[in-house]
C-alpha positions in Angstrom: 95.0 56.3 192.9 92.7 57.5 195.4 89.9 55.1 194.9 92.4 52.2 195.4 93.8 53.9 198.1 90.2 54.1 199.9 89.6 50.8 199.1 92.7 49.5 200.7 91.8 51.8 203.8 88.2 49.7 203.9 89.7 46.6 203.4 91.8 47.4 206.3 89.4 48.6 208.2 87.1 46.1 208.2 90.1 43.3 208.6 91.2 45.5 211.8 87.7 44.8 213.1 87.3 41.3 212.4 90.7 40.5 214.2 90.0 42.2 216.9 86.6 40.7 217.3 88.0 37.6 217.0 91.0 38.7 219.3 88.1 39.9 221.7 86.2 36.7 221.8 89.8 34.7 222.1 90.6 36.1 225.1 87.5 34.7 227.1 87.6 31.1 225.8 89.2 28.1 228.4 93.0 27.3 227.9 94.0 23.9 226.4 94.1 21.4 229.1 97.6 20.7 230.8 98.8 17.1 231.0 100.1 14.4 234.1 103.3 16.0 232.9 102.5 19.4 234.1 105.3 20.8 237.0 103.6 19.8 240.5 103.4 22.9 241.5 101.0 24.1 238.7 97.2 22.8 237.6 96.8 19.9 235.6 93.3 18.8 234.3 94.4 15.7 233.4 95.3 15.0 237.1 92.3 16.7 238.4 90.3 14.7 236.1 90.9 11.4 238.6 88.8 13.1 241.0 86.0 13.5 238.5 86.2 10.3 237.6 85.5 8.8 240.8 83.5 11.1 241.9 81.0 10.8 239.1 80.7 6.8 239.3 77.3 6.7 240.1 74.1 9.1 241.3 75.2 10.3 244.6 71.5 12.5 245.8 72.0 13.9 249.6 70.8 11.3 251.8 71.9 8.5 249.5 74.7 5.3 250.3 76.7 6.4 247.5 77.0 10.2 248.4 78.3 8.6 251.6 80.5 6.7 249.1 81.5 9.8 247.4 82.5 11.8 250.9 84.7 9.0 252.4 86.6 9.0 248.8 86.9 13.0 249.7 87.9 12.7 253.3 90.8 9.6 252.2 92.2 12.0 249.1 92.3 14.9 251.8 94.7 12.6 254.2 96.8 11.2 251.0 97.4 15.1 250.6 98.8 15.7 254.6 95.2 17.0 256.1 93.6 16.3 258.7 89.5 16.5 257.5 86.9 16.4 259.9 83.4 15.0 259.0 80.9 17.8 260.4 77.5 16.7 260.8 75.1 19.6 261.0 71.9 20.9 260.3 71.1 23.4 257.6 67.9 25.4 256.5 67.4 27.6 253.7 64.2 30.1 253.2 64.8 31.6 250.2 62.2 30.1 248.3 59.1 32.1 248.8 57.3 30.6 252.2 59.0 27.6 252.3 61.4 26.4 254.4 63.7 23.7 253.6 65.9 21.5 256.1 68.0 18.5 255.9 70.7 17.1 258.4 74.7 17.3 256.9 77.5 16.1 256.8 80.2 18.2 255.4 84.0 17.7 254.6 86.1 20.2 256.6 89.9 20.7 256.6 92.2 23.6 257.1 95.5 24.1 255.3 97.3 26.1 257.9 98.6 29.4 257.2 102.2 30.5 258.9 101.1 34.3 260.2 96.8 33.9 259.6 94.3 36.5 259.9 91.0 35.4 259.1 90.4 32.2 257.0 90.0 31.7 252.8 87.4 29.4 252.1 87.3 27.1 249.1 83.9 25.7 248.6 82.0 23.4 246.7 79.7 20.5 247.1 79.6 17.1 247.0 75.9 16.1 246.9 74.8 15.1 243.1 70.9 16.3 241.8 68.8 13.2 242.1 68.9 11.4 238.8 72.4 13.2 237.9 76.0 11.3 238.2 77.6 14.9 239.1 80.4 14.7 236.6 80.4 18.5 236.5 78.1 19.6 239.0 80.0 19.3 240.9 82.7 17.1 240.4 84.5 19.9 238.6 84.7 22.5 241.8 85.9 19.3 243.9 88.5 18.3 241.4 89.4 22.0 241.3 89.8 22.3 245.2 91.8 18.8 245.5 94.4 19.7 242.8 94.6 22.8 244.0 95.9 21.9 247.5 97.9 19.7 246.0 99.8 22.1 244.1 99.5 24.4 247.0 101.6 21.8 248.5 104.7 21.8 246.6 105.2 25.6 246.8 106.0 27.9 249.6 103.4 28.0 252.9 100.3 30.5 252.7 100.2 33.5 255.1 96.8 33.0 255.7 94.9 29.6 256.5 93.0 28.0 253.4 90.0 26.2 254.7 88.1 23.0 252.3 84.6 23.0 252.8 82.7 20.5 250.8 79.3 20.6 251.1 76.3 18.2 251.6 72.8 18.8 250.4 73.4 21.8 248.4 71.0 20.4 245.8 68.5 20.3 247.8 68.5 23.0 250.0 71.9 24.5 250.3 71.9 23.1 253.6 75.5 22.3 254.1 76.8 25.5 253.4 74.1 27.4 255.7 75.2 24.9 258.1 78.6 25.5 258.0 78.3 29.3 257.7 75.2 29.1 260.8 77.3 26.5 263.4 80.7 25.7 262.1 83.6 27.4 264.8 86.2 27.8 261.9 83.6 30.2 260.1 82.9 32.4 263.7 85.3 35.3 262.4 84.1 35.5 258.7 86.7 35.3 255.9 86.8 35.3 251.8 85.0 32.6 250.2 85.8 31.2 246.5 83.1 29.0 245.6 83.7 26.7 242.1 80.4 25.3 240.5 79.3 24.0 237.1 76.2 24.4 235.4 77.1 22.4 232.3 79.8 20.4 230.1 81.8 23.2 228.8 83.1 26.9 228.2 84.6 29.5 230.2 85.3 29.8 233.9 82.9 32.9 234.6 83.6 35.1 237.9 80.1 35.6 237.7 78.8 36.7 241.2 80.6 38.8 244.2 80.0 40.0 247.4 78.5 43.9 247.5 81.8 46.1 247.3 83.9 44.0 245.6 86.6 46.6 244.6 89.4 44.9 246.5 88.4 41.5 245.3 88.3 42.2 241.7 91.4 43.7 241.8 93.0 40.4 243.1 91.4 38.0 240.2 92.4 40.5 237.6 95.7 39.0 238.5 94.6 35.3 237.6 96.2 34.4 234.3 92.7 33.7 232.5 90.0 36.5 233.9 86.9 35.9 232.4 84.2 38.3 233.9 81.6 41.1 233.8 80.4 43.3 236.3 77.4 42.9 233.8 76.9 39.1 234.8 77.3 40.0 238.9 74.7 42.6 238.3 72.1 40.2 236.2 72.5 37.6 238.8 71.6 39.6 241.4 68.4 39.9 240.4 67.7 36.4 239.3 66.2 34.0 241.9 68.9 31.4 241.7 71.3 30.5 244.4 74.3 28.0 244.8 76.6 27.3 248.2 77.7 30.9 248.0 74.6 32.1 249.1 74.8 31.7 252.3 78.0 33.0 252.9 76.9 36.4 251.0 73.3 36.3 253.1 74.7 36.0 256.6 73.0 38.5 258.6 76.3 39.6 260.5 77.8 40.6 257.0 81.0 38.2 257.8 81.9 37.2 254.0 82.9 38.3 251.0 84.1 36.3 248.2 83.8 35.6 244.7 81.7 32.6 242.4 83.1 31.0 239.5 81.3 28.5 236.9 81.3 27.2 233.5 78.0 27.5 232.0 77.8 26.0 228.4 76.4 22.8 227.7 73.3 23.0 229.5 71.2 20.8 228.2 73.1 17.8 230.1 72.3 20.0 233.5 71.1 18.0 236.7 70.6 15.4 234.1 71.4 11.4 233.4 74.1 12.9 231.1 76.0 15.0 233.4 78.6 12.1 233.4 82.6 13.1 233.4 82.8 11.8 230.0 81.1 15.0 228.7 83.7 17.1 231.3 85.6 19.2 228.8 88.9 19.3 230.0 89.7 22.9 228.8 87.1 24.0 231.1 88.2 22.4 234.4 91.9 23.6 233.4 90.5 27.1 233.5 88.7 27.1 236.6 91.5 25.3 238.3 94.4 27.8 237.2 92.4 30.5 238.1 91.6 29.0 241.8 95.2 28.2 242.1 95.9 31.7 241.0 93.6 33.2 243.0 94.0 31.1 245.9 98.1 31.7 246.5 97.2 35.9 246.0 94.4 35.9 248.7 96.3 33.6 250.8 99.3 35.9 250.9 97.4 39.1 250.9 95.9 41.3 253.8 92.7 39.3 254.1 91.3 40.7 257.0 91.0 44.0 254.7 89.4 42.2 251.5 86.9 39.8 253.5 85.4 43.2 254.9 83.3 45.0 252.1 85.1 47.7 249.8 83.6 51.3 249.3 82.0 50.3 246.5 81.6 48.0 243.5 84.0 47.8 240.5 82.9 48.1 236.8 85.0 45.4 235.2 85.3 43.3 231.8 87.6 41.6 229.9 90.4 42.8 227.4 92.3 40.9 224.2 95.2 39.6 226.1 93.7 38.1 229.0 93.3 40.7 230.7 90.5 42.6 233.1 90.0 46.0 232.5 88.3 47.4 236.0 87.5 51.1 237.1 85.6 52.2 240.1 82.5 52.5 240.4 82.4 56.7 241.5 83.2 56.5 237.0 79.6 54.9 236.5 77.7 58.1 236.1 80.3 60.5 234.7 81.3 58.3 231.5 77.4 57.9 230.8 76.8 61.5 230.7 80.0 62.2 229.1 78.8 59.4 226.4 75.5 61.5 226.0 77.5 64.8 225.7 79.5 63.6 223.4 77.1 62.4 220.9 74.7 65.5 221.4 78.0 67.3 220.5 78.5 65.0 217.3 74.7 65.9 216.5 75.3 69.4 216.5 78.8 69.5 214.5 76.3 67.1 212.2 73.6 69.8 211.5 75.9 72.7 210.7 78.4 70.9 208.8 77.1 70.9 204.6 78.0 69.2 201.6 80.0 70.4 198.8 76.2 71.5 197.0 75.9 73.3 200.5 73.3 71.4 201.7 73.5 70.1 205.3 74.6 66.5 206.1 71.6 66.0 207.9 69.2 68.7 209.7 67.4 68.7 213.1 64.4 66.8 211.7 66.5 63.6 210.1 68.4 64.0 213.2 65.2 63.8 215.7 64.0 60.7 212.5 67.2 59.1 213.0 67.4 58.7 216.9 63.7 57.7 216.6 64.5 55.1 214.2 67.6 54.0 216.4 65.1 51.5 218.3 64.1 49.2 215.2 67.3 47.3 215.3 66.9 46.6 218.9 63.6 45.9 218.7 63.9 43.9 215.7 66.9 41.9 217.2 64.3 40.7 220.3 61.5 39.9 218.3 64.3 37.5 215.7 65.2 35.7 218.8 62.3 35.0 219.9 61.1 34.5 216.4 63.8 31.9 216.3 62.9 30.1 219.5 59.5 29.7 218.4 60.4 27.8 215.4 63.1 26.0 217.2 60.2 24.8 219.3 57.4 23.9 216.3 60.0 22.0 214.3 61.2 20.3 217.6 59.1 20.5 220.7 61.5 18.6 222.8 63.7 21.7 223.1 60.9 23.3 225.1 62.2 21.5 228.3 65.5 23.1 227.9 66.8 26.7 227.6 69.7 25.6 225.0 69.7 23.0 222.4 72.1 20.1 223.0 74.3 21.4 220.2 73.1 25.1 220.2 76.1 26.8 218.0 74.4 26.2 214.4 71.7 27.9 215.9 73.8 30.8 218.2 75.4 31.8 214.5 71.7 31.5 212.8 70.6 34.2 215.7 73.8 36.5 214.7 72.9 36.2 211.6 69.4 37.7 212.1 70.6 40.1 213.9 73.0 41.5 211.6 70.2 40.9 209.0 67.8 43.5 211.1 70.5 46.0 211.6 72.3 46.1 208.1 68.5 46.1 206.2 67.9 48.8 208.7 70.9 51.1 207.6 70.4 50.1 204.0 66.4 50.7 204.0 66.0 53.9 205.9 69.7 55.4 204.8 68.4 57.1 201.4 65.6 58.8 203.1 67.1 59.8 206.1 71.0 59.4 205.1 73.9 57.9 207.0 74.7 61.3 208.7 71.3 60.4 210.8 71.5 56.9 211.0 74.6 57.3 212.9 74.0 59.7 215.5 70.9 58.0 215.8 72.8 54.5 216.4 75.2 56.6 219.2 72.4 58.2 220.3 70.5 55.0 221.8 73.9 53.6 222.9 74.2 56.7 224.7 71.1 56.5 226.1 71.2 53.1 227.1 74.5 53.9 229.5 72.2 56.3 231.4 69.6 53.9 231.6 71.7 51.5 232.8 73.9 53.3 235.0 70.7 54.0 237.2 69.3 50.5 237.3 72.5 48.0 236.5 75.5 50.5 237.4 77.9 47.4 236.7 76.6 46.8 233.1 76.5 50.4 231.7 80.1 50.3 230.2 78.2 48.2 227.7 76.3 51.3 225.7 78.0 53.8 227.7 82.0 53.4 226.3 80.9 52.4 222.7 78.6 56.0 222.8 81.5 57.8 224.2 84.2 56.4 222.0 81.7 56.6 218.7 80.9 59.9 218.7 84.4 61.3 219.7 85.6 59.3 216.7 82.8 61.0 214.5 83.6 64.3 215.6 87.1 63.7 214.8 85.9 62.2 211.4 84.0 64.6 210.3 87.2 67.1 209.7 89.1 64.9 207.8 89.4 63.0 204.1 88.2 59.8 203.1 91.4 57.9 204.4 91.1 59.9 207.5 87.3 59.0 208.0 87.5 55.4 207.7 90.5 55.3 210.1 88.5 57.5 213.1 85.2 55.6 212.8 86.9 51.9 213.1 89.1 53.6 215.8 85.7 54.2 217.5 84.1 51.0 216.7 87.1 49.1 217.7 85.9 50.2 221.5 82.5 48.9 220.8 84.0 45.4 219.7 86.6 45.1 222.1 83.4 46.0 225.3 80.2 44.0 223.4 82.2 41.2 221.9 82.6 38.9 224.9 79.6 39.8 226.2 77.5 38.5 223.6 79.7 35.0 223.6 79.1 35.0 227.5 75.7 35.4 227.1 74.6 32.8 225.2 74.8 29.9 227.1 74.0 32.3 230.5 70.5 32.6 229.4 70.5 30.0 226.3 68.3 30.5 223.1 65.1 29.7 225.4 66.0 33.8 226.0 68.0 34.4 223.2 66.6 38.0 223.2 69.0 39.4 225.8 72.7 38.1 223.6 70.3 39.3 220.8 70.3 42.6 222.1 73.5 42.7 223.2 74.8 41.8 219.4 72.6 44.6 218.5 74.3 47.1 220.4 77.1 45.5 218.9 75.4 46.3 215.5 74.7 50.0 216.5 78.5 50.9 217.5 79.3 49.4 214.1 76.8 52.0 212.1 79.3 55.0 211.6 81.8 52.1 210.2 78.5 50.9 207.6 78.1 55.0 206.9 81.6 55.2 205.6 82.4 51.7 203.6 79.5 50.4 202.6 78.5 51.8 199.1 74.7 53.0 198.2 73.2 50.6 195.6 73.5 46.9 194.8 76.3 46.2 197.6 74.2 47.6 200.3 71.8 44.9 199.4 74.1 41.9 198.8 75.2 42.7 202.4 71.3 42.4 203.6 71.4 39.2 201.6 74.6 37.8 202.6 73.2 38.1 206.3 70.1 36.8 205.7 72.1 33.8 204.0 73.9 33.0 207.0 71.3 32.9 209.4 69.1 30.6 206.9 72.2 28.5 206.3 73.4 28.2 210.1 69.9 27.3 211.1 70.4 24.5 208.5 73.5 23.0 209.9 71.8 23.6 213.6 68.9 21.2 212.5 71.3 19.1 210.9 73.8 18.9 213.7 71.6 18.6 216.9 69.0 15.6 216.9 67.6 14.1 219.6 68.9 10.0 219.7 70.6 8.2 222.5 73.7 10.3 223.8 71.2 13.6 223.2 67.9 12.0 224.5 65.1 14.2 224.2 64.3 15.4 228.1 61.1 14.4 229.9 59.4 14.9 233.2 57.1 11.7 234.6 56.1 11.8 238.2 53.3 9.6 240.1 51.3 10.6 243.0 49.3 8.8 245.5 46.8 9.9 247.5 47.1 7.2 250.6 44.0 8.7 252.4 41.4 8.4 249.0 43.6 6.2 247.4 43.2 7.7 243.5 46.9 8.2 242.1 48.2 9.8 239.4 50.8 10.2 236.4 51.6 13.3 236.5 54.3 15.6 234.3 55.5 19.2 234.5 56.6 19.3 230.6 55.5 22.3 228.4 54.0 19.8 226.1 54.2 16.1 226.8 55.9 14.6 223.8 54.6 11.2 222.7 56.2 9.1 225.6 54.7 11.0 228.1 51.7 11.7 226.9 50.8 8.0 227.1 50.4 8.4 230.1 48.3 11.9 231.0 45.4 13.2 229.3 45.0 17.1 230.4 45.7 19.3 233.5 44.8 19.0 236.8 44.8 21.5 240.0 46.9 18.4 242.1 48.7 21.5 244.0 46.2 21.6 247.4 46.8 17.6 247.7 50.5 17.7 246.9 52.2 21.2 247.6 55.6 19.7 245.8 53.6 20.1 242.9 52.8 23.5 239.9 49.3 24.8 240.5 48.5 23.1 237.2 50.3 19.8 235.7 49.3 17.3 233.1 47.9 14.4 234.5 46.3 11.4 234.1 44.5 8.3 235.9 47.5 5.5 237.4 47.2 2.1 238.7 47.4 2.2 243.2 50.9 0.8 244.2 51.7 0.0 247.4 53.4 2.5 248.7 54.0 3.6 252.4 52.7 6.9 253.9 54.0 9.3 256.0 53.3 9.1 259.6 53.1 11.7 262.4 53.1 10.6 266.1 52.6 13.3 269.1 55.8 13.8 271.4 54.5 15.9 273.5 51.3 18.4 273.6 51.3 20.9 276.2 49.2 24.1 276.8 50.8 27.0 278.7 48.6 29.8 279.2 46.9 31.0 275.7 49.3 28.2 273.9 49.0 24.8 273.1 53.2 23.4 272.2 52.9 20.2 269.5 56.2 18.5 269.2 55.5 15.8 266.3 57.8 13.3 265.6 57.7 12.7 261.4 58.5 9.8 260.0 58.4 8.5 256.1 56.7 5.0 256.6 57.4 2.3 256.6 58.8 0.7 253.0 60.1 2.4 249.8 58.9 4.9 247.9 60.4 4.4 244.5 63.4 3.1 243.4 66.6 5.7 244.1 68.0 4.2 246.6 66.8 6.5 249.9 63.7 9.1 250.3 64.4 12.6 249.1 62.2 14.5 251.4 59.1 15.0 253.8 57.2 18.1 252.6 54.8 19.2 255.6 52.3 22.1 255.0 48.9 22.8 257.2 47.5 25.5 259.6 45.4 25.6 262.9 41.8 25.1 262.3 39.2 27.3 263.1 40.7 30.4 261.1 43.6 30.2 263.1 47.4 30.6 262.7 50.7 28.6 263.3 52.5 31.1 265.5 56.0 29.5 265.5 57.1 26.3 264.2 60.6 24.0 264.2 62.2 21.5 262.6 65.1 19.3 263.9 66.2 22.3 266.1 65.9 25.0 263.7 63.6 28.0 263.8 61.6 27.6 260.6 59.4 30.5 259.5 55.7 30.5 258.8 53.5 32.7 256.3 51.8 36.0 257.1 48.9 33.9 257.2 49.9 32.2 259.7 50.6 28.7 257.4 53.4 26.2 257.6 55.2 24.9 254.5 58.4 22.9 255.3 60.4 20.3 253.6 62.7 18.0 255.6 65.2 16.4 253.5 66.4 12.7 253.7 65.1 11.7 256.8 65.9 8.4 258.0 63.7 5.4 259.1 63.2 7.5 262.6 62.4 10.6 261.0 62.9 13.9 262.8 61.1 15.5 265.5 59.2 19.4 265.1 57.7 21.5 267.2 54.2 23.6 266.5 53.3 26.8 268.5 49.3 27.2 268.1 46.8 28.8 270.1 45.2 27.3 272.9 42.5 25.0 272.1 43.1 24.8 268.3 43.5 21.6 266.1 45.8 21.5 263.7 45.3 20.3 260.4 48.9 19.1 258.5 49.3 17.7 254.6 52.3 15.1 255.0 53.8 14.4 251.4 57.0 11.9 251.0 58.5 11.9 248.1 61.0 9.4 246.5 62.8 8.7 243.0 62.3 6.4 240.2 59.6 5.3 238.5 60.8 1.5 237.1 58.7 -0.7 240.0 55.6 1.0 239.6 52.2 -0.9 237.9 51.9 0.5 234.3 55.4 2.3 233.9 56.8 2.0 230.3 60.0 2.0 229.9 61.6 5.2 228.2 63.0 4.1 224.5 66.5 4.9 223.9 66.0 8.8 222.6 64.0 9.6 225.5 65.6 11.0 228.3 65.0 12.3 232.2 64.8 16.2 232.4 67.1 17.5 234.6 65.2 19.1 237.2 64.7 18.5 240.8 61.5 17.1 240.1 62.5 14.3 237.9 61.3 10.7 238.3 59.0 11.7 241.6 56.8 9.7 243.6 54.6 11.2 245.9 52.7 10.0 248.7 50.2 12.2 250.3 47.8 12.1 253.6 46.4 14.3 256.1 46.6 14.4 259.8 44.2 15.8 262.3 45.9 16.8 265.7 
């Protein structure tokens, strides 16, 4: 009687645990799309999806006739929906990346959905501009179909308090221009305000609230009212850190501290990024429904809210995540250190209610040695769980090289499920090996221990992520303590109560990460599901029997990951809707005329290794360029070089002034339609220094060393005018690169067969032309 009653507890248990882990997971995937039939007043994807659709018609590159195409279609569905837009032309700059400065003249989409008592604006922002061999379907044809339906439905409900302002962007793809513009120049963004900006960096998944502005309290507090909340304070803090940017940038880095906001993309689907295939036939529907339900959400409580209190900064950051229901669970931040010290107290207070509790035989459930063994053998499943990912990756890449271009494979779940599986291979023949020698007493605190651990670590490096170890420690080891003065029954109940807190915080997380960081870096959701792993141990100490089950478990793991890594193989190929990716570029030196085929790939793959032969240091002739690419000897075309004619040259005292007008020669320089950009580099001769330099009107900076590296995007036929402050007497010695798109017209190009694709990357399909000028 009670061995079937323990086993009914287990089987509960462990059913409790896998609904809500699937309850968990649930709650962060998209809705189902809503249809044409939806109430007007309400978000339809099926009507957004128009916008998509035209927007997505054809590559649309800032700079290009058919992003002009794309903005009058934005400025005519603006007046079908009672605005008034304004087409802003501007110019932006952006000097974020390392020395160089990058410019490019605008033309944004402005229009302002008035407000009936304002106080300062709400921005919705995203941009129009496409990447330069991409049709935009998502990127970002899903934050301007979000934006458009949303002021639509804004429309047929009561008037905001607060204005609503649509800023579409130019040249985000290549510089982020239009939004610096806009946030540098634009009078409606003088007084600041709360921006929402809606990207894409894929086909599918969840709408992440993924970055903030610093103190974001207030702000979280108003999404956690959206009716799908998907976010981490995890993901704002991991961002933060990583040297990637989108239109929200700006607004965050304006030196006056104006802005606060919130930024919100899908992320899955990757592998069809800045690519050919980013076409709205890949859109899934469920995700533009859930970013636009939320924006309208979102957009009708910050409209009627106190705005002028929530666009300046809170007191602090929250810690936030999501809950089964859809819900956000958020606490402030002053709770950070507290619950990680309280989650380290609490399992150094399981560990001692470990070592003076005994058996029935009076000997003790584990003493301070297999303690000390067990929180020393606590790292092996972590460490195990990095090295299987990138164990995994590796093989991903031998068996197909192609996926080295990408950080996720065109269908990546086979192979998301075969990394779960390892992991859960690592930590179960972990617990299994090491539990007769050291017991499950150990193995357990040990497991608590490191979460524990972890939430200090965390707490003083990412405070925003060290809920993750810190609440699972906490929870775990209260539930042991409690455990350890009761039955069998008893035991099993407390310890899933515990690990239910582990699910319910590591769950998500681990779903979220995967196509954040894809399999390329598989370790981090690896580590995450190990943490997972570790809240589970005190559950694995209770129901899973010594002996043969113990080792069916390890086996049953190991057969999922071999299995799932079957179907991945099986299921993803490369062929001609999932082409493998390549990178072919040509370069021309115009003043020695030697030009080259040149590709950034990790390993060309046969196509493009037809054309190079080994690496080359091509860096010092074209800056646009890696320090080392694969190259190899190309036919001369005739292509035009840049040109540089002298304005003006005056010398005032102990400074000579240079303004230069640039132009991109005359001709084309591939076959995209218009020129992407002008990249200038040089210095003053004779160990001299640039002292100030601008482009176009805008104060550019140069390098401690006194060198200039700029990159004017787009220019026209006239090209644009800069201005060089050197010293007195000094030449000045400038590298002039143009660079266009598309490689079909050139002598010797092959065309790509039908399961070879273009990489999506800013650098695809580019033809460089290179001289030098003397001044």
């Amino acid at each position: 009687m009670t061995t079937t009653r323990t086993r009914a507890t287990t089987l509960a248990c462990l059913l409790f645990l896998l609904l809500l882990g699937a309850a968990s997971v649930w709650t962060v995937l998209p809705p189902a799309p809503r249809g044409a039939d939806t109430p007007a007043d309400e978000f339809s994807a099926t009507r957004a999806f128009e916008v998509v659709e035209a927007v997505g018609t054809d590559v649309h590159p800032h700079g290009t006739p058919a992003n002009d195409a794309v903005r009058e279609l934005l400025v005519q569905r603006l007046v079908d929906l009672g605005l008034d837009p304004e087409v802003v032309d501007g110019v932006g700059m952006d000097d974020g990346l390392g020395g160089q400065s990058r410019v490019a003249a605008t033309r944004n989409v402005v229009a302002t959905l008035p407000g009936t008592d304002p106080s300062v604006p709400l921005f919705l922002v995203a941009h129009y501009d496409s990447a330069e061999v991409s049709y935009g379907g998502n990127d970002d044809g899903a934050g301007l179909a979000t934006i458009l339906e949303t002021v639509r439905a804004l429309g047929d409900g009561p008037a905001l308090r607060n204005d609503v302002v649509v800023v579409l962007t130019d040249a985000e793809e290549a510089c982020l221009c239009g939004a610096e513009a806009f946030v540098h120049a634009d009078p409606r963004a003088a007084d600041g305000g709360v921006a929402l900006n809606f990207e894409a960096r894929g086909t599918a998944g969840p709408a992440i609230m993924f970055e903030t502005s610093d103190g974001n309290a207030g702000l979280v507090d108003a999404y956690a009212d959206v009716p799908y909340p998907v976010g981490s304070s995890l993901a704002v803090e991991v961002y933060r850190i990583l040297p990637n940017d989108t239109d929200f940038s700006p607004f965050l880095d304006d030196a006056d501290g104006r802005f606060t906001g919130l930024n919100t993309a899908y992320i899955d689907g990757s592998a069809a990024y800045h690519s050919p295939q980013d076409t709205p036939e890949r859109m899934s529907l469920a995700s533009l429904q859930h970013h636009g339900s939320n924006a309208l959400a979102l957009t009708r409580t910050l409209g009627d809210a106190d705005l002028a209190a929530l666009a300046t900064p809170s007191g602090g950051d929250a810690t936030y995540f999501p809950l089964p229901g859809r819900l956000l669970a958020a606490y402030p931040g002053w709770l950070v250190w507290p619950l990680a010290l309280a989650g380290v107290l609490a399992v150094a207070a399981l560990a001692v209610v470990v070592g003076r509790r005994r058996r029935d035989d009076g000997e003790r459930l584990a003493g301070p040695g297999r303690l000390a063994l067990g929180l020393a053998a606590g790292i092996l499943p972590i460490v195990g769980a990095v090295l299987g990912a990138m164990g995994l990756w590796a093989l991903l890449v031998a068996v197909r090289p192609g996926y080295a271009e990408l950080i996720d494979p065109w269908q990546p779940w086979g192979f998301r499920v075969a990394l779960l599986g390892i992991v859960a291979l690592v930590v179960t023949g972990w617990f299994v090996g090491l539990r007769r020698w050291l017991g499950s007493p150990a193995l357990a605190v040990g497991a608590l221990g490191w979460l524990a651990l972890l939430g200090v670590v965390l707490a003083a490096v990412t405070p925003g992520g060290s809920y993750l170890a810190a609440l699972p420690a906490l929870a775990g080891a209260v539930a042991g303590i409690v455990a350890l003065g009761r039955g069998a029954t008893g035991r099993r109940v407390a310890v899933t109560l515990g690990a239910a807190v582990g699910v319910v915080v590591l769950a998500p997380v681990v779903l979220l990460f995967f196509p954040a960081l894809g399999l390329a870096t598989g370790a981090a959701p690896a580590v995450v599901a190990a943490l997972l792993g570790l809240a589970l141990v005190p559950v694995l100490a209770v129901v899973l029997p010594t002996g043969r089950p113990g080792r069916w478990t390890v086996a049953a793991c190991g057969a999922v990951a071999v299995g799932a890594l079957a179907v991945g193989f099986v299921v993803d190929s490369f062929d001609a809707e999932t082409p493998r990716p390549t990178a072919l570029g040509y370069a021309l030196d115009a003043d020695t005329g030697d030009a080259w085929w040149v590709s950034d790939e990790v390993t060309p793959g046969d196509w493009t290794a037809q054309y190079v032969d080994g690496t080359a240091p091509l860096s010092v002739r074209f800056p646009p360029l890696h320090d080392e690419v694969w190259a190899g000897p190309a036919r001369v075309a005739d292509l035009p070089a840049p040109t540089v004619e002298v304005v003006d040259d005056v010398t005032t005292g102990d400074e000579r002034s240079l303004t230069l007008r640039v132009r991109p020669g005359d001709g084309e320089i591939g076959t995209a339609g218009a020129l992407r950009y002008v990249d200038v580099s040089g210095a003053a001769t004779d160990a001299g220094v640039v002292r100030a330099a601008e482009v176009a009107g805008r104060d550019v900076p140069v390098d401690a060393g006194g060198h200039l590296d700029t990159r004017f995007y787009a220019p026209d036929a006239d090209g644009f005018e800069m201005t060089l402050t050197v010293a007195a007497g000094q030449d000045v010695v400038l590298r002039l690169v143009a660079a266009g798109g598309g490689l079909e017209t050139l002598p010797g190009f092959v065309e790509r067969p039908a399961d070879v694709g273009v990489a999506g990357s800013h650098t695809a399909e580019l033809v460089l032309v290179g001289t030098t000028v003397t001044l």
